[in-house]
Structure formats: structure tokens, C-alpha cells
Residue, then its C-alpha position, 0 to 999 in steps of 0.5 A: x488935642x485929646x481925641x478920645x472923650x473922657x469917661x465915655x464909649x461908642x455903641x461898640x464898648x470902644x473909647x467914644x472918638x470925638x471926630x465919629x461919635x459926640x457933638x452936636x449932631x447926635x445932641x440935636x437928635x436928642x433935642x428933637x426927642x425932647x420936643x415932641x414929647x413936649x408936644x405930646x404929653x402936653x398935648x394930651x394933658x392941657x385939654x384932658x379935662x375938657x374930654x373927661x367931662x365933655x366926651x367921657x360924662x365925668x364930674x368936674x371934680x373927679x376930671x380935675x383929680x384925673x388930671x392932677x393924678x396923671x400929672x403927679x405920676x408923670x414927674x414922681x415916676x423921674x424918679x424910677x426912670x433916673x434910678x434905672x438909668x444910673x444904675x442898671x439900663x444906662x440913659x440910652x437904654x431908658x430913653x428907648x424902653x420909655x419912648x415905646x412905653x409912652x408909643x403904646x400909651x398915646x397909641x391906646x388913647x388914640x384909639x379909644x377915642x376913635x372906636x365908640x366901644x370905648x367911650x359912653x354915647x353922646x350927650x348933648x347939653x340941651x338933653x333933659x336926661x342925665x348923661x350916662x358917665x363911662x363904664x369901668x371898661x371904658x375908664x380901665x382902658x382910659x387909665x391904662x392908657x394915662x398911665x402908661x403915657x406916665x410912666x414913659x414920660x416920667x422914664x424920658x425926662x430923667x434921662x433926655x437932658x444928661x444924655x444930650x450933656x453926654x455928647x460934650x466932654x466937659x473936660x474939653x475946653x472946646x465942647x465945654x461952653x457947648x453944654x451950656x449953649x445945649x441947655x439953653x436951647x433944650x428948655x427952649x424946646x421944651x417950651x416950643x412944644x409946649x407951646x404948639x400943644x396947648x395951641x394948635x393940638x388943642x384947637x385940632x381936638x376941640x375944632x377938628x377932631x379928638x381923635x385927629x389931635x390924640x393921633x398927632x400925638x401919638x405920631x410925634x413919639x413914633x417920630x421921636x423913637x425913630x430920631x433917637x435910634x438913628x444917632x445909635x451910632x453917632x452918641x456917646x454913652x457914659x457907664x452906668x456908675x449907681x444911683x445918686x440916691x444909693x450914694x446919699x444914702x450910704x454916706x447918710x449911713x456910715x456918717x451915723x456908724x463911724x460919727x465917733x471917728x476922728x478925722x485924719x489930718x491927712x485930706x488925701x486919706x478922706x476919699x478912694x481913688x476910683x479909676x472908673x470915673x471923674x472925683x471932685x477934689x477934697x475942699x474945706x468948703x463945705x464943713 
């Protein structure tokens, strides 16, 4: 048995050995990442229209908007995540940077709705006057707060799935079926966390308390930080080899420059050898 992962390295820089680092061990911590930043971005998603109109006096237009807003920023921002990951902090750097972005974000959320300077005064529904909507202080804090928590979000889910494939080594015919088996349970987390958030969070904000349900998030990213930085040891960590989107985009260009050019009957002479990482075989398939 090869007893060094391929195309991989310890905390150290030294070759990842598979009896200390890799497995699942560490990919379980990683999987415990991914579920309670299910559990708090959905937490605070789900119901956050009902608090941009229930407690912040907000249209439900413009609440709607808020929300589909913050969605939208949440995933587009995977792509600076995925980029920053591939090509310069690697995918543990980027899981640790964006889990204590979203930290501060959920943090901030927390405390806006625990401290009244934050938030408008209350209005009932029986009330004849109109009900004061928040000031721009108090949607700047509400923004910088959202969007801060998007931008963590979008960071964490680019990286989280590949770093968790990253603790198999797909040449090894033992650890192979593991990163199917990974998968299956890292989108059943996905859904466990959602799950509990758009029922028990929500009941916690609408029954019990806003703040009380907003800190329960914030206390599940500090869970999460904590678990991902204790495997620090145990993971295997893959060099950053550039952004895919860099390599589409310059083969889209010297496509165009060198479209004159004949093929060489040669198929060995159609790719460079690169030491560095794994090559996928020349093939007729795809002409």
C-alpha cells in the first residue's frame, strides 16, 4: 500500500501520510462545518422577511427584495470564494477567513436585535398611527450585517465540499468509494440543517425570542470555526493550482489565436507534461 496521498500535504508542507492525516476523521469535521452553516444561514434567511416587516416596519415589497438580495449575493459570491481558494488562499485558508466573516456578520445581526438603538420602536397592529420604518442608521447596520454573513457564506460554500474530497485519495482503490459515500452524507447535512432551521429557529424567533433565534445562529458558526480549526492537523491540504475559470479562459484564447494550425498527428504532442498535478488522458471523445 502506498502510504503517501497523491498530489497532497500535511499542515507542515510535508507529504500527507495516510495512517496521520486524511479519512475520515477530519472529513467529518468538515461535515459538521457544513451543517451548522446550513443551520445558520437558513436560520436567518427563512424567516427574515417576517423581522424586515414585523419588527424593522419595512413594505413587503421592498422586505422581499431585501431577501432575494441577500440570497443572490450569497451564492454569486461562490464565485470569489472558489477563485481565492484555487488560486491564492487554498480551500483551508478560505474556509477559516469566511467562517469568521460570517461570525461577525450573524454577531452583528444578533446584537442589532437585542439593543433597541438598533431597531425602530414597536408597533402594534391595532395602532391608528403609521409605523415609523427604520432609520438609514439602523438599515446600514442591518446591511452590513446581511452582507457580511453573504459574503462568508458564499466564501464557505465553494470550498467546504472539495475540502472534505480532499481527505480521500481518489487514486487509492480503498478511500475511492469513500468520497462518493462523503458526498451523500454532506448533502444529507445540508438538508438536516436546513431542516432544523426553517423549523425549530423559526418557532425560537417567532415564539420565543428574535434575539434568542439570531444568537443560535451566531453560536453555530463559532461552533463551526472551532471544529474545522481542531482537525488543522489531521487534513490534507492540496497546492493551490489556479482558478478553473482562468484555465477555460485561456484556452477560449489561444483557440482563437492559433485556430489556423494544424493538428499534429502525434496525440502525445497535444498536452505538457506537469509534474505538479494529476493530467486527464488525451481522448477522441470530445472532438
Amino acid at each position: 500500500m502506498v502510504r503517501f496521498a497523491a498530489d497532497a500535504v500535511d499542515h507542515r508542507g510535508s507529504p500527507a501520510d495516510k495512517c496521520k492525516t486524511g479519512g475520515w476523521l477530519p472529513a467529518t469535521l468538515i461535515l459538521g462545518v457544513e451543517f451548522c452553516e446550513r443551520l445558520s444561514t437558513m436560520g436567518i434567511a427563512v424567516n427574515l422577511v417576517t423581522y424586515l416587516t414585523g419588527t424593522m416596519h419595512l413594505p413587503s415589497a421592498t422586505s422581499a427584495n431585501i431577501v432575494t438580495d441577500f440570497m443572490g449575493t450569497c451564492f454569486l459570491l461562490s464565485l470569489l470564494g472558489g477563485f481565492l481558494a484555487d488560486s491564492f488562499l487554498g480551500r483551508y485558508r478560505t474556509i477559516a477567513i469566511f467562517a469568521s466573516v460570517q461570525i461577525l456578520g450573524t454577531g452583528m445581526l444578533a446584537v442589532s436585535t437585542l439593543l433597541p438603538q438598533f431597531r425602530p420602536p414597536p408597533c402594534h397592529a391595532q395602532s391608528t398611527t403609521i409605523c415609523a420604518q427604520a432609520s438609514v442608521s439602523q438599515m446600514a447596520m442591518l446591511y452590513a450585517s446581511l452582507y457580511l454573513i453573504a459574503v462568508g457564506t458564499g466564501g464557505l460554500k465553494s470550498s467546504v465540499s472539495g475540502f472534505g474530497t480532499d481527505q480521500f485519495d481518489e487514486n487509492d482503490g480503498k478511500e475511492r468509494p469513500d468520497m462518493n459515500l462523503f458526498f451523500g452524507r454532506f448533502f444529507f447535512l445540508v438538508s438536516l440543517g436546513t431542516m432544523m432551521a426553517v423549523t425549530v429557529l423559526v418557532y425560537v424567533q417567532d415564539e420565543v425570542s428574535r434575539c434568542l433565534g439570531y444568537g443560535i445562529c451566531s453560536v453555530s458558526m463559532l461552533v463551526a470555526i472551532f471544529i474545522f480549526l481542531a482537525g488543522t492537523q489531521k487534513y490534507r491540504y492540496k497546492k493551490t493550482s489556479g482558478s478553473p475559470l482562468i484555465h477555460i479562459l485561456q484556452v477560449l484564447v489561444a483557440a482563437v489565436r492559433k485556430r489556423g494550425l494544424q493538428v499534429p498527428k502525434d496525440a502525445n504532442l497535444l498536452y505538457e507534461i506537469c509534474t505538479e498535478s494529476l493530467r486527464i488522458h488525451h481522448s477522441d471523445q470530445f472532438k
